[in-house]
N, C-alpha and C positions, 0 to 999 in steps of 0.2 A: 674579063679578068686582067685588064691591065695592069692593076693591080698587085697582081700575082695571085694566087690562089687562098693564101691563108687570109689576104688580106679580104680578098671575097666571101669567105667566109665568115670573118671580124664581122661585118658589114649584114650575111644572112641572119648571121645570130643574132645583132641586135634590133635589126627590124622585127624578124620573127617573133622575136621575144617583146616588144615592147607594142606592137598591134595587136596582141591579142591577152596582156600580161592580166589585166584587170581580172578578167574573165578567169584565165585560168588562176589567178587567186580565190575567188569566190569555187572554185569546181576542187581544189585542191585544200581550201579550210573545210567547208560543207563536207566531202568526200573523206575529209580525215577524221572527222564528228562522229560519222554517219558508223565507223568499226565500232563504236560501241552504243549501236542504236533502241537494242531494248533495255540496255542501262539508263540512257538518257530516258526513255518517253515512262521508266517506271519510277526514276526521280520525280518527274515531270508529273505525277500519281499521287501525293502524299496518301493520300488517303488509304490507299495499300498499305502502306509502308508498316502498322501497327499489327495487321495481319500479318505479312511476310513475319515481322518479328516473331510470331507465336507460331509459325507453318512449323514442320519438319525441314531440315535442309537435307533429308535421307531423299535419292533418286525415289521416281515413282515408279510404281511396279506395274507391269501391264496389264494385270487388270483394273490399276486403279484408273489410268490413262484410259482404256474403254467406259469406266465409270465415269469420267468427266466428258468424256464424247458425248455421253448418252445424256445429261445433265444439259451438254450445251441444246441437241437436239431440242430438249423437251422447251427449253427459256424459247428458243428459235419457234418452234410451233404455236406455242402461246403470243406471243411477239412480233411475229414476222412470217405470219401465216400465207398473205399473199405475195410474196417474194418470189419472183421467177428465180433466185440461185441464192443459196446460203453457202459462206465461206467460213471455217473454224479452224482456228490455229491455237493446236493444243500447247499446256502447258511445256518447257525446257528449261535445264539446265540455268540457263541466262535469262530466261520470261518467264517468270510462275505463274503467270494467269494465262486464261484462256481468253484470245480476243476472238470475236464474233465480229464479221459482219456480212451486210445482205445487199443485194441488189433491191432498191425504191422500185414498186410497181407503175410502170408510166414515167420513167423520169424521163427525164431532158438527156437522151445520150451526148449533147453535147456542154452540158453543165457538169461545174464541177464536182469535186469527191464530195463536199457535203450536202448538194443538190441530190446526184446519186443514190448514195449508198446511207445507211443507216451501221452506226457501231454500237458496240456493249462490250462490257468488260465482264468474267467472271474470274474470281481467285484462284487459287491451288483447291479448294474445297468444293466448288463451284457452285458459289453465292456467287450474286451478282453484286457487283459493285455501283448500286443505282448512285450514292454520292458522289463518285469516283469524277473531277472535274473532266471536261471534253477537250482533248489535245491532239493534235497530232505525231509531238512527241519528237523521239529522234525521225520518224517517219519522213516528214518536214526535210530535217537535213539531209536525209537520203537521197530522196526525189529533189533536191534543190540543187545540187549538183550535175546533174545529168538532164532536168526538167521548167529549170530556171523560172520554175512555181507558174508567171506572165503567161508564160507561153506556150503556144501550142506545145506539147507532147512530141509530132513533129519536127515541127518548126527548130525548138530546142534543144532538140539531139542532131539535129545537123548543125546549129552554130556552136554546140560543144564537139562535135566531130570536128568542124574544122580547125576552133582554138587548139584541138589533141592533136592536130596534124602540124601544126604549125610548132607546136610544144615538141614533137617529135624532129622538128627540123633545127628547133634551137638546140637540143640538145646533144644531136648529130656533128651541126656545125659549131659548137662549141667545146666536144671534144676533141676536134679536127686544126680547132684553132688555137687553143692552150697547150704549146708545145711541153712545158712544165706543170703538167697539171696534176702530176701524183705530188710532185716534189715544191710546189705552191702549196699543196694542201697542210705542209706542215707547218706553214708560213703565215704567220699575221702580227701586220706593222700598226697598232690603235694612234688614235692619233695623227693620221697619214691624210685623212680626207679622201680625195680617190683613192687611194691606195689601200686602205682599210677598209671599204668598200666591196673595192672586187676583191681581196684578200676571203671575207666572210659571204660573199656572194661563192667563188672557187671551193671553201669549205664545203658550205653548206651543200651544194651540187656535187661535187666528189664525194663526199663518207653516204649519201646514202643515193649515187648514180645508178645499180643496179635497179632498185626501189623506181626513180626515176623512170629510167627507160623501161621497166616491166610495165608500171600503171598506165603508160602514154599507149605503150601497143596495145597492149589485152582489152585498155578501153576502146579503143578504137575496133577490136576483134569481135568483140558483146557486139556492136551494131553493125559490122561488115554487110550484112545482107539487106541493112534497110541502107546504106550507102552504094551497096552493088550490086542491084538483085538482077543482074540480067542474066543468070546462070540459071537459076533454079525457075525464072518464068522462060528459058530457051528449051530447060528439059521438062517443065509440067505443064507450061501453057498458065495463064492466068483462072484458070479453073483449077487448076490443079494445084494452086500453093497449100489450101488448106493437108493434100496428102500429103505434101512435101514437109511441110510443118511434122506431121504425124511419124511420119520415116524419118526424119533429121533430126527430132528432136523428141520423140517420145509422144505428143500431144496427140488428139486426138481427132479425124476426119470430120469438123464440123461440129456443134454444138447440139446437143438434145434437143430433141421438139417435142413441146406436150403432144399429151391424143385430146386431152380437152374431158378425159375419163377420171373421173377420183379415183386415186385408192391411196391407203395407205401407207406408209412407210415402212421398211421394215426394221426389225431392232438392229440400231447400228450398233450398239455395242460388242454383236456379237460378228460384225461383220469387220471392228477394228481386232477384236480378239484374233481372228481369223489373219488377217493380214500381217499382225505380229509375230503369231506361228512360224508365218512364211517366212518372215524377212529373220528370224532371233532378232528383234529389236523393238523400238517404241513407234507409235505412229504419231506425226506430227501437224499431218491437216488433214481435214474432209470438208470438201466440198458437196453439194446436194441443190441438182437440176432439178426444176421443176417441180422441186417438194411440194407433196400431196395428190401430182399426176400419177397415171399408169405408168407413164413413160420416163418418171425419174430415174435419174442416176444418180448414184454415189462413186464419188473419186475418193479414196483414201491414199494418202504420201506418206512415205518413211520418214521420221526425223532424222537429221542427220547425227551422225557420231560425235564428229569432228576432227573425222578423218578422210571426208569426203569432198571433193573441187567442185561436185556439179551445185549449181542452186537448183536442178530437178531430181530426185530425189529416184527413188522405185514407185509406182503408185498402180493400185491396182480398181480397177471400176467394177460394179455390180448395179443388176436392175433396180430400185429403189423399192419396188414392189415386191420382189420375189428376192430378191438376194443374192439371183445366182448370178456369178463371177461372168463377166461380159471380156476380161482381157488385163494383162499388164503392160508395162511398158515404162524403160527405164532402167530394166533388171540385167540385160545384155547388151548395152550400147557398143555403135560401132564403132572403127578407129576414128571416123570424122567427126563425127557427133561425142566421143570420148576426148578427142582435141579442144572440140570448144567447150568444152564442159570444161576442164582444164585450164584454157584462157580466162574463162568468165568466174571461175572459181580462185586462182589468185587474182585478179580484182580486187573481190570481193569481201577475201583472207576466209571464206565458209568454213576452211578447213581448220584453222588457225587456233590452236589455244591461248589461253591466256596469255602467256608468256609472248607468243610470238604475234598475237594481236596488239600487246603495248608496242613490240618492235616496226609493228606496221604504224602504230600511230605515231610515234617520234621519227619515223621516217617520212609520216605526212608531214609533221608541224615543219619537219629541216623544208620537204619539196613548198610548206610557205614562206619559210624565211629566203628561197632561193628564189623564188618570184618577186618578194620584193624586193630583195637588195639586189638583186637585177633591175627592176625599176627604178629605185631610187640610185643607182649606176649612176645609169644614162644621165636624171635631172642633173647629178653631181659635174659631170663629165663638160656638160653644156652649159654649166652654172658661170664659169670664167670669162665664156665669149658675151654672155649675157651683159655681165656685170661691165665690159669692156665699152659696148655700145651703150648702157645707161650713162657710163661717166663720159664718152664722145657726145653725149645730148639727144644720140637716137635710141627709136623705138627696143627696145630690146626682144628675145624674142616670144613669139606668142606660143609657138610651142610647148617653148620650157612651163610657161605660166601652165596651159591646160593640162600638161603634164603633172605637173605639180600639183594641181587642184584634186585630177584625179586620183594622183597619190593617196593623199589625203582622204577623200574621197573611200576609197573602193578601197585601200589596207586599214587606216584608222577609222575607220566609219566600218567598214566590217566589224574589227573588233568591238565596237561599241554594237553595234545591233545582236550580234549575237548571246553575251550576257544579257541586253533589253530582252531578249526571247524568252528565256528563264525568268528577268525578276517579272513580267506581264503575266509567264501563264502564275506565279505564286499571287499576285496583286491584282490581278484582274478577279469580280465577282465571280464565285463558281458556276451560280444559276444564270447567268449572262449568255444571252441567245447567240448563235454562232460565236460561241467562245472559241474554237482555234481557231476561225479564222482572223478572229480578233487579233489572238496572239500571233499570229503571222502578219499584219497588218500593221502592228506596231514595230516588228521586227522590219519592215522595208520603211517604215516611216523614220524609225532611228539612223535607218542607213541612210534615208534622201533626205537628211536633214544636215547629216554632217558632208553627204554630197555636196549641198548648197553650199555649207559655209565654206570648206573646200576652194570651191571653183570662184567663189564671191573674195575672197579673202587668204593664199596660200601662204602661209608663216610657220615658221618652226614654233610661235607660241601656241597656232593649233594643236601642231603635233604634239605639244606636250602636255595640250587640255584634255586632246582625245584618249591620250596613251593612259593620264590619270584619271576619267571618267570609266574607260573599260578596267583600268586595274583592281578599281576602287569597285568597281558591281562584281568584279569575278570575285578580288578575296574575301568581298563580304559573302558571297553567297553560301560558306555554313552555316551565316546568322541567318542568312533570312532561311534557309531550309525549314533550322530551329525555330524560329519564331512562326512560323506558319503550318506549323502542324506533319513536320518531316521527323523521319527519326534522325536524332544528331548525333555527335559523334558518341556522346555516352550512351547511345542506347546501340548503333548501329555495328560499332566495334565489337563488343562483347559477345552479340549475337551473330557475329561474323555476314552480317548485309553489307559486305562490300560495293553492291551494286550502287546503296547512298553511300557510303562511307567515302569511297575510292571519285566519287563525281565530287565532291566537296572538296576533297583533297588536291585535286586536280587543277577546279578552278582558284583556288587559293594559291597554287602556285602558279601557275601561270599569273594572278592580280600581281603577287610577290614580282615576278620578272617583268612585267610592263611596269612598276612604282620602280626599280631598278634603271628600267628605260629611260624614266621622266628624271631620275637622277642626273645620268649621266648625261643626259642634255642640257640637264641647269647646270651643270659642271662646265661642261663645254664650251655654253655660252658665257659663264662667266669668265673663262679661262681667255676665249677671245677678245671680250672685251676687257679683260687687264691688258690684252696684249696691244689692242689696240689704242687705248690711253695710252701706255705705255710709249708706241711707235712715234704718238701724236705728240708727246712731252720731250720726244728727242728729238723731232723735226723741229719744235719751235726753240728747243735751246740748238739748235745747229741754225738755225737760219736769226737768231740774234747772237750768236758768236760772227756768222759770218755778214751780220749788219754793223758790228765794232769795229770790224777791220776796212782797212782803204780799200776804194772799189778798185782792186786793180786786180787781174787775171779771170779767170771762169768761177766761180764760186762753185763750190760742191756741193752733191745732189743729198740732198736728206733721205738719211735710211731706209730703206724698205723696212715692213712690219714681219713680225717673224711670219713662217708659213704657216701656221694654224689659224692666226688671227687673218690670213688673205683665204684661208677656207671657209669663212664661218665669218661673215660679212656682219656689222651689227643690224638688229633688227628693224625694217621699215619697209615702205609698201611696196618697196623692187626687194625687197630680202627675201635669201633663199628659203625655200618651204622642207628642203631634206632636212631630216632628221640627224 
C-alpha cells in the first residue's frame, strides 16, 4: 500500500472489475431476463397465444387444478409410460399451461436436456398443445446465467462463483474508494469523455447499490455448500449428505427404487385435492417415481403465493399405489434452512409481485449499464497513453486493442444475439428437428460472430452497426410477433394478455433507446470532426501567418483542438473502439 489505501483500492476495483467484467455482463443481462421467464418462453409459444385469448383470466379453483393434474397424469401414461419419473408443473397466475416433462428411459445421464428428458405442453384446459413449436424459452436465459449453457453444470457454477466473488470485491473497493459517491451521484458532466464516463458508470452503481450488493451475496449464498462443503461431510460423513440434504432442506433420503412389481397408480387427483385441504391453497407440481411400480411415489409441492422466499415450497409424498401419506416436509423449516430459503428467494425476487419484479428488472438493466461503463472506463482512461505512442511511431498498446474487441464483443454482440434468440425461434421451421437447440445455437452463433468482428476490427463504426442491428430486431419485434402468428397489440390489449403485450413493449423500447444510442454517437463523431477540421484550418492559417513574417524569434506553437475533438480521435485502424 505505498500508495496509500484508497489508492489500493482505486487499483482492486479496477482489476477486479475488468478480469472478470465480460462475464459478469452475460450473468447480469441473462439473470435480469430470466425475472420474467414464463412471460418470455409463453411469448416464445404463439401458438397458445389464441387460446389464452379465449381462457378465463378468473384464478383456478382447486378442484379445477386437481382436474388438470389428473388430465396431465392420464397424456403422461399414454405417452410416457416407460419413464422412470414424470415431472408436472401445474398451471399459475404467470403460466397458464401445464408443462410436462419426463425422464428418457436409458438415457445418456451424461447428455444433455434434450438427450434426457422429453417435454409437452398442455393449456389451461388441458389439451395438448401437439403444434405448440419446441423452445426452451425463458428457461435458456435462466440456466444461462448461472450454467453458461457449454459447460459442465459444475464447472460453470464455480467460474460464475468466482466472477460473483470478484463482483463482490469490486464493489466493496469501490465504495471505499469514492469518497463522494452520494454527492457524484447527482453529478453528470456529457460531453467530458472520461468524465462522463465514470459520472454514468457512479450513477448507475449508486441509485441501484443495495440491488447490487444483495444479488452478488445471496448468489454467492444458493451455492455456498458446493463451494464449501467441508461442514456438512465433517458432520454426516460422505454417506451421509443425502440425510443432510433431507434435514437442511426438506428433500428426501435417497430416491425411490422400483420393486420391479406393476401396479397401478392411484387417482392423483384426489391425492392433490387432499393436499390443498392441508395447505388453504393451490398445488403447483407433482412429480411421480416410478410410475406404474408398486413402489411409486408421488411428491406433490404448494404453488407459491407470492408471498413466499423459499423456491421449495411445502410438499407432501404418498405411496403411488395406495395413497397413503408417507411424510411432509417443508411445512416447519428451521432457522438455518429458513435463512437460506430467504437468501435464495430474493435472488430469485419468488416473492415479488409485479410491481416489485419490474423494480428488480430496471435494477438488473442499471447492474448492465454499470458493467459496461465500467469497462468501457478503463478502454477510455488508456485510450490517450495509446494514442501518444502511435503518434511517437511505437507499438501502441495491445491491451487496450483486446480490450476493446472484447467490448464490442461480449456488450454489443450480447445485444445483438439476444433479440437473434427471439427473431430464430419465430423464423425458424416449426417442425424442425431439435428446434431449441437450434435456436440456442443461433443465439451463440450471433454472439461469436460479432466476437470475431470485434477482436478482428475494434471501431466505433462497429459500435454503431451493432447498437443499430440489435435496436433495429428489438423494436421490430411487435411486427414480427404480429406477423407470425402472436396476438398483437390489438388483440392482446383488450384482453388484457400482458404477458404478449408488456414483451413487445419492452423490446420496442429498449430498440427505441439503443437507435437513440447510435444517434448520439453519429452526433459525437461528427461534432469531433467539425472540431477537428476546424483545429486543422487554424494551425494551417497560424503557421502561414507565421510563414509571412521575418524568421526572427521562436515562432508560436499552433493551437491545440478543443478537448472533445482530443476525446474522440477521428476514425481509422489505431482509432478508438469506445462508444
Amino acid at each position: 500500500m505505498k500508495n496509500g489505501f484508497r489508492q489500493s483500492m482505486a487499483w482492486l476495483h479496477t482489476w477486479s472489475g475488468l478480469l472478470v467484467g465480460w462475464v459478469l455482463f452475460l450473468v447480469f443481462a441473462a439473470g435480469t431476463a430470466a425475472y420474467w421467464r414464463p412471460e418470455i418462453t409463453f411469448w416464445m409459444k404463439p401458438e397458445m397465444h389464441a387460446a389464452a385469448l379465449q381462457a378465463s383470466a378468473q384464478p383456478a379453483t382447486p378442484q379445477q387444478q386437481a382436474e388438470r393434474a389428473r388430465q396431465a397424469i392420464e397424456w403422461m401414461q399414454a405417452n410416457a409410460a416407460g419413464s422412470p419419473r414424470w415431472f408436472i408443473a401445474l398451471p399459475s397466475a404467470r403460466d397458464p399451461v401445464s408443462t410436462l416433462m419426463w425422464l428418457k428411459p436409458n438415457a445418456d445421464p451424461k447428455g444433455g436436456r434434450a438427450v434426457r428428458f422429453g417435454e409437452a405442453t398442455l393449456d389451461a384446459s388441458g389439451q395438448p398443445h401437439a403444434s405448440a413449436r419446441d423452445t426452451r424459452g425463458g428457461d435458456f436465459l435462466y440456466r444461462l446465467h448461472f450454467d453458461l449453457h457449454y459447460l459442465s453444470p459444475l464447472t460453470a457454477r464455480w467460474v460464475v462463483g468466482f466472477c460473483a466473488m470478484f463482483m463482490l470485491v469490486a464493489i466493496i473497493s469501490g465504495i471505499v474508494t469514492h469518497k463522494r459517491i452520494f454527492a457524484d451521484f447527482f453529478t453528470f458532466r456529457p460531453k467530458k469523455g472520461q468524465r462522463s464516463w465514470l459520472d454514468a458508470h457512479n450513477a448507475t452503481a449508486v441509485l441501484a447499490l443495495p440491488y447490487h450488493l444483495m444479488m452478488t451475496y445471496t448468489g454467492l449464498c444458493t451455492l455456498m455448500f458446493m463451494y464449501m462443503p467441508w461442514a456438512p461431510k465433517a458432520a454426516y460423513g460422505e454417506a451421509g449428505l443425502p440425510a443432510y440434504q433431507a434435514e437442511a432442506f426438506g428433500g428426501r433420503p435417497g430416491n425411490a427404487q422400483p420393486s420391479g412389481e406393476k401396479a397401478p397408480l392411484t387417482d392423483v387427483a384426489a391425492l392433490v385435492e387432499q393436499a390443498q385441504r392441508r395447505w388453504g391453497g393451490l398445488a403447483g407440481r407433482v412429480m411421480v417415481e416410478n410410475p406404474g411400480d408398486a413402489a411409486a411415489v408421488i411428491t406433490i409441492a404448494r404453488q407459491s403465493d407470492g408471498s413466499e422466499m423459499s423456491l421449495r415450497p411445502p410438499s407432501l409424498r404418498f405411496e403411488g399405489a395406495s395413497g397413503k401419506l408417507l411424510g411432509a416436509a417443508g411445512e416447519e423449516p428451521g432457522a438455518a434452512v429458513h435463512t437460506y430459503n430467504v437468501m435464495e428467494g430474493l435472488h430469485t425476487a419468488r416473492f415479488a409481485n409485479a410491481p416489485l419484479r419490474w423494480l428488480f428488472f430496471l435494477s438488473g438493466l442499471m447492474g448492465c449499464a454499470m458493467v459496461a461503463t465500467g469497462l468501457l472506463l478503463w478502454a477510455v482512461k488508456e485510450r490517450p497513453q495509446h494514442l501518444k505512442a502511435l503518434k511517437r511511431g511505437e507499438k501502441g498498446s495491445f491491451l487496450l486493442r483486446v480490450v476493446d474487441g472484447l467490448n464490442l464483443g461480449a456488450i454489443g454482440g450480447l445485444l445483438v444475439a439476444l433479440p437473434a434468440y427471439f427473431w430464430a425461434n419465430r423464423l425458424l421451421p416449426v417442425d424442425l428437428p431439435d428446434r431449441a437447440d437450434a435456436e440456442i445455437s443461433l443465439f451463440f452463433a450471433a454472439w461469436g460472430l460479432c466476437l470475431a468482428l470485434g477482436l478482428a476490427r475494434p471501431s466505433q463504426r462497429l459500435w454503431q452497426a451493432l447498437l443499430a442491428v440489435a435496436g433495429a430486431l428489438l423494436a421490430l419485434m411487435p411486427l414480427l410477433n404480429a406477423a407470425t402468428g402472436g396476438a398483437h397489440w390489438g388483440q392482446s390489449i383488450p384482453a388484457g394478455l400482458w404477458r404478449v403485450a408488456g414483451f413487445d413493449a419492452v423490446c420496442l423500447l429498449l430498440g427505441l433507446g439503443l437507435w437513440a444510442a447510435v444517434r448520439w454517437l453519429r452526433q459525437r463523431e461528427a461534432a469531433a470532426a467539425a472540431a477537428s477540421a476546424k483545429a486543422a484550418a487554424s494551425a494551417k492559417a497560424a503557421a502561414r501567418k507565421t510563414a509571412s513574417k521575418p524568421a526572427s524569434g521562436t515562432p508560436k506553437a499552433a493551437p491545440e483542438p478543443p478537448a472533445s475533438a482530443a476525446a474522440l480521435p477521428a476514425i481509422a485502424p489505431e482509432s478508438p473502439a469506445t462508444p
